[in-house]
Structure formats: structure tokens, C-alpha cells
N, C-alpha and C positions, 0 to 999 in steps of 0.2 A: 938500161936494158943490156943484157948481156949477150952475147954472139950466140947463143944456141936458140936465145929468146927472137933472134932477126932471122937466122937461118931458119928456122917453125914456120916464121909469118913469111918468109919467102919461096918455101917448098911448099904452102898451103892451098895452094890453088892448083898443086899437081897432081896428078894420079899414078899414085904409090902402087909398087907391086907387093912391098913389103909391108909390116909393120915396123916402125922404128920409134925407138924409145926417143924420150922427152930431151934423155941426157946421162950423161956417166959420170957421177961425181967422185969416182976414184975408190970409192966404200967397198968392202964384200960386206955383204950381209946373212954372212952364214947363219948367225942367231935364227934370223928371221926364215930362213930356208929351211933348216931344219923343223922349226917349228910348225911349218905349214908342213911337212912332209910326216909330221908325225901322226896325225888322223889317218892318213892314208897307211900308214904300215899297221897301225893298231886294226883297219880294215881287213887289210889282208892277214894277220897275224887269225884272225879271227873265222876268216873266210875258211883259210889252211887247217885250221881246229874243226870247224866242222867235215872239211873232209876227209881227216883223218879219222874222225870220229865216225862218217858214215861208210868209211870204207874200211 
């Protein structure tokens, strides 16, 4: 068991103000940021076409 996996089950019984992640393993995951961010500008890319298209 690893030290983030004891400190979990020992902060578990408290009440958090925040949300706190599981753990940081040191990664960026830009690939995957980007990728989720992509739907969303292709939304807005689209949103913006139509308003320029209706205005």
C-alpha cells in the first residue's frame, strides 16, 4: 500500500471543503487536455458561425 493509498483511508472519515485528487504522478497529460478541449472549441467555432452568419 502506498502513502497516498493510507493517507485516502485516513482523511476518509473527514469532511472535506475541497475536492482533492486521488494523487499526482508527475505526468502532464497535455495529449489528453487537448483532446477533451477539442469538442468544445469546435462548439464554439460553430456557435460564432452562426452569429456571424445571423448578424
Amino acid at each position: 500500500m502506498t502513502q497516498m493509498e493510507i493517507d485516502t483511508l485516513e482523511h476518509a472519515g473527514r469532511t472535506v471543503m475541497a475536492w482533492s485528487p486521488e494523487g499526482y504522478d508527475g505526468r502532464v497529460y497535455l495529449g489528453a487536455v487537448l483532446r477533451a478541449l477539442l469538442p468544445a472549441i469546435g462548439i464554439l467555432a460553430v456557435a460564432a458561425a452562426f452569429l456571424f452568419v445571423a448578424f
